[in-house]
TORGU-869699 format. One line per 4 residues: their letters; for each residue x, y, z of C-alpha. Coordinates in nm, 3 decimals. Layout:
N
a) X/Y/Z; ...
***
This chain:
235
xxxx) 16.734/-3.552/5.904; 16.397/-3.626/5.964; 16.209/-3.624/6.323; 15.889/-3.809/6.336
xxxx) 15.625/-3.814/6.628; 15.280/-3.944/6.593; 15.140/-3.868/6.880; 14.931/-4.131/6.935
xxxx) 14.735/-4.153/7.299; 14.504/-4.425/7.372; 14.248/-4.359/7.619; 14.167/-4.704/7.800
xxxx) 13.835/-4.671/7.973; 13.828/-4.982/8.168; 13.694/-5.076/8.537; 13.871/-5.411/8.606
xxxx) 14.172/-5.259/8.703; 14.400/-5.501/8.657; 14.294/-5.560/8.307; 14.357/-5.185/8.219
xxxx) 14.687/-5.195/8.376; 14.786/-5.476/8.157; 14.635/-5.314/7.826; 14.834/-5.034/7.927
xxxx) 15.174/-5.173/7.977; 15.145/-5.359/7.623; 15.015/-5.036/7.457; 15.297/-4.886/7.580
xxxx) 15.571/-5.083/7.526; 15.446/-5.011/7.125; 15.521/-4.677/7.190; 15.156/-4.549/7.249
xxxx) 15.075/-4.271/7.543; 14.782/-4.435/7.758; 14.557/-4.272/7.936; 14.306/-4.456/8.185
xxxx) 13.971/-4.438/8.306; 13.774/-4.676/8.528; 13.413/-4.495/8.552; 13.206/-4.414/8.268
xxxx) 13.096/-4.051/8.448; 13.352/-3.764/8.307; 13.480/-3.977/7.970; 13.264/-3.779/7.718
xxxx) 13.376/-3.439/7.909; 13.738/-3.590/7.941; 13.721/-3.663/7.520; 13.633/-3.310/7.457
xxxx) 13.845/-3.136/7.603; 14.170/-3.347/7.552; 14.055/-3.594/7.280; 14.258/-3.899/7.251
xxxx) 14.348/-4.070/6.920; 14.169/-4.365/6.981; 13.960/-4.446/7.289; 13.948/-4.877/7.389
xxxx) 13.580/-4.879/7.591; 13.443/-5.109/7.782; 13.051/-5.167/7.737; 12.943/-5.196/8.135
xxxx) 13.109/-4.934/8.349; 12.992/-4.774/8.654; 12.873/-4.399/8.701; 12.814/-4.418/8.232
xxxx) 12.770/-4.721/8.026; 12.982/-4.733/7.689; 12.705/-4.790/7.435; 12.579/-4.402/7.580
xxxx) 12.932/-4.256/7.590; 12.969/-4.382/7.244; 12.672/-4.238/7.169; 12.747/-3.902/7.291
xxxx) 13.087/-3.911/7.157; 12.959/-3.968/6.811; 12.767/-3.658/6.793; 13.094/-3.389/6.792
xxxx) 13.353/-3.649/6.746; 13.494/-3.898/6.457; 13.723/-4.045/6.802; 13.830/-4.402/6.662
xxxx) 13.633/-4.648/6.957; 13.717/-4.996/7.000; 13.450/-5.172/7.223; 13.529/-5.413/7.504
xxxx) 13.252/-5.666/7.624; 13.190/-5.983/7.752; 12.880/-5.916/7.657; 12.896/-6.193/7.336
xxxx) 12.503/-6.176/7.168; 12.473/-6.059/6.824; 12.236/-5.742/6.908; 12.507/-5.590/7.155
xxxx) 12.755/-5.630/6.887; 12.548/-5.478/6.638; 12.408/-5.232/6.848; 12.733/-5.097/6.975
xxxx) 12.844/-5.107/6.588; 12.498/-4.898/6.473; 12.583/-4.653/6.786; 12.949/-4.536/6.603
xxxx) 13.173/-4.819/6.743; 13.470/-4.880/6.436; 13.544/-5.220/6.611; 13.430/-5.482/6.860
xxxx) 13.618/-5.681/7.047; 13.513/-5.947/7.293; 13.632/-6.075/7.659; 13.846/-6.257/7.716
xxxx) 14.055/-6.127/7.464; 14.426/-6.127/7.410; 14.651/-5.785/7.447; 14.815/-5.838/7.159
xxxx) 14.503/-5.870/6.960; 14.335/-5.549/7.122; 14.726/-5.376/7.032; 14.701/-5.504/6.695
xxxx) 14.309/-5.372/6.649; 14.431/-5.076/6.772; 14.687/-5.046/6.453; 14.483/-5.171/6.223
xxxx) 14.176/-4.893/6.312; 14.499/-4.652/6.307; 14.604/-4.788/5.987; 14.302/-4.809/5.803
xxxx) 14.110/-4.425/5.994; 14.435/-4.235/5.956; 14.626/-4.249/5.669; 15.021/-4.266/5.676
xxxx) 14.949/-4.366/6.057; 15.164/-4.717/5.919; 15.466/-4.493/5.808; 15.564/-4.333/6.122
xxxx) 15.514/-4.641/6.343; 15.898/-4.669/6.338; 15.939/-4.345/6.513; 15.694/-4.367/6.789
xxxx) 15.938/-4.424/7.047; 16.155/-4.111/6.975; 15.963/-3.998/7.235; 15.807/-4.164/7.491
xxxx) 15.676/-4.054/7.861; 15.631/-4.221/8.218; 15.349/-4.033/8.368; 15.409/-4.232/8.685
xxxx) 15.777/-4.082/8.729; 15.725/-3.811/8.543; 15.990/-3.858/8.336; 16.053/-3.830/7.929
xxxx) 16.330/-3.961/7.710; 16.417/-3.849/7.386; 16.539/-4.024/7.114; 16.633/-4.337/7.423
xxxx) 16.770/-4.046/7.638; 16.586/-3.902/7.931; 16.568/-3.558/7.960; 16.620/-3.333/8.276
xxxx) 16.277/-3.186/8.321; 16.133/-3.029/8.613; 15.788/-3.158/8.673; 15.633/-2.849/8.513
xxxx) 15.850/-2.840/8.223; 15.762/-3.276/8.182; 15.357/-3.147/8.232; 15.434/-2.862/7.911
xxxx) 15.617/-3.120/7.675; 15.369/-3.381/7.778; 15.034/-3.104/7.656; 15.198/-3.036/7.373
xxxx) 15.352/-3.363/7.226; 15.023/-3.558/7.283; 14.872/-3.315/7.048; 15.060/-3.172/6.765
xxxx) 14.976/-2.922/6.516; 14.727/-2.778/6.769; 14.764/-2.462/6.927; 14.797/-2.340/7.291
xxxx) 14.737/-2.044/7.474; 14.979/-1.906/7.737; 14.717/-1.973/7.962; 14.578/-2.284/7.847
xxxx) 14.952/-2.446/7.907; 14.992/-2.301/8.262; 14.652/-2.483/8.343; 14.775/-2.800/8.232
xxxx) 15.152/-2.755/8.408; 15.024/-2.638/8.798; 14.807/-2.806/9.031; 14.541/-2.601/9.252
xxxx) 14.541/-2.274/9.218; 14.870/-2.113/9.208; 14.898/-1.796/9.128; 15.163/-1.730/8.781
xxxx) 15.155/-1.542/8.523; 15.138/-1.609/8.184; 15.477/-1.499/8.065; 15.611/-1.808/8.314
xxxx) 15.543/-2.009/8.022; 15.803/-1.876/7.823; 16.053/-1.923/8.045; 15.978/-2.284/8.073
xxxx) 15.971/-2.364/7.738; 16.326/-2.190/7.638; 16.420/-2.461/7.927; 16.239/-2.719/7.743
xxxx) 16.357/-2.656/7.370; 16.710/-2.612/7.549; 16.687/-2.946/7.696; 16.537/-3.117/7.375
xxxx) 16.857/-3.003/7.162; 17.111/-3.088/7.420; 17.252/-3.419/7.289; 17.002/-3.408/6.985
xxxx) 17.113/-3.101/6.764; 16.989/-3.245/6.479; 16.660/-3.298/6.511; 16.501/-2.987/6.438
xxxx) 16.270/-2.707/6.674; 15.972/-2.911/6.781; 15.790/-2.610/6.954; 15.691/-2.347/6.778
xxxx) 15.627/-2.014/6.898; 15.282/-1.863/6.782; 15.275/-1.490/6.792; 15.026/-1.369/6.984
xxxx) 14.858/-1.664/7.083; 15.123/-1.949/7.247; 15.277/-2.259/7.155; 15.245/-2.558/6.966
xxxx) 15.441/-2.920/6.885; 15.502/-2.966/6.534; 15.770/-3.190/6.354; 16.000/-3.024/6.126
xxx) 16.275/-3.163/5.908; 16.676/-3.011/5.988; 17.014/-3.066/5.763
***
């Protein structure tokens, strides 16, 4: 049996509030893991260091304006970008275009339309994006309780343990450090060690195969280095 995740985050970088919300609750409801952003200031920092799969940005935004953060993103990063305006003359469409933008999308604009841009930049950027679309709810997260379910079941994670699966799953393939996991998992400055990882994801991988035995080991122990999420295939 087969166990598919694309981990696909959107990044929604979006000051009307409201709007973002409601771009976020259809994203999700396809299966996508949204992350949001109302100030341009931090975004370009924010996409290097955890880069999304596709980032939806709006073209006047306090603290950084899109057309610059598109600029900057463009010059380490092939990041998908969808621009959203209500800006509606030709240049600032074809500037935004000329600056690295894949797609352009004007206000007011329906959710399922900016959903089904988002797919079709997927679709036509990443190849076999369109096969695994099936699977993208196998697992899903609620960063607002905290709370993951696997294959339509929720699992019983503590709230570091949620923070560890969450790091990992929204990136697979890619490879953490002890260290780099703990960072993500605690808040402040607590004081852990590094081996504390390990611990929590034995609890983790436990937790993943209660209920779902056939699914396969999702993380995958590095030597030397840490962990990573990777799909593998199981009898």
């Amino acid at each position: 049996m087969s166990f598919v995740l694309p981990a696909v985050t959107v990044l929604i970088v979006e000051d009307e509030v409201e709007l973002a919300e409601l771009l976020a609750g259809y994203l999700r409801r396809e299966g996508f893991t949204v992350e949001l952003a109302h100030r341009g200031d931090g975004v370009v920092s924010k996409v290097r260091q955890q880069p999304p799969t596709v980032m939806l940005l709006d073209l006047m935004l306090p603290g950084q304006d899109g057309l610059s953060i598109c600029r900057e993103v463009r010059q380490f990063s092939n990041l998908p970008i969808l621009m959203l305006t209500a800006r509606v003359e030709e240049i600032d469409r074809l500037l935004g275009l000329e600056l690295g933008a894949d797609d352009y999308l004007c206000k007011p604009y329906s959710p399922r339309e900016v959903v089904a841009r988002v797919k079709a930049l997927l679709r036509r950027l990443q190849p076999g994006f369109g096969q695994s679309q099936t699977a993208l709810n196998r697992l899903q997260f609620d960063d607002g309780a905290l709370t993951a379910k696997f294959n339509g079941c929720t699992l019983d994670l503590t709230v570091v343990e949620y923070r560890l699966l969450r790091q990992l799953a929204s990136h697979p393939g890619r490879i953490y450090s002890r260290q780099q996991l703990l960072d993500a998992a605690h808040d402040g400055h607590r004081v852990v060690t590094e081996r504390t990882v390990d611990s929590h994801i034995k609890n983790v991988r436990r937790k993943l195969r209660e209920g779902h035995p056939h699914s396969g080991e999702l993380i995958h122990s590095i030597y030397g280095i840490g962990y990573k999420f990777e799909q593998t295939d199981a009898d």
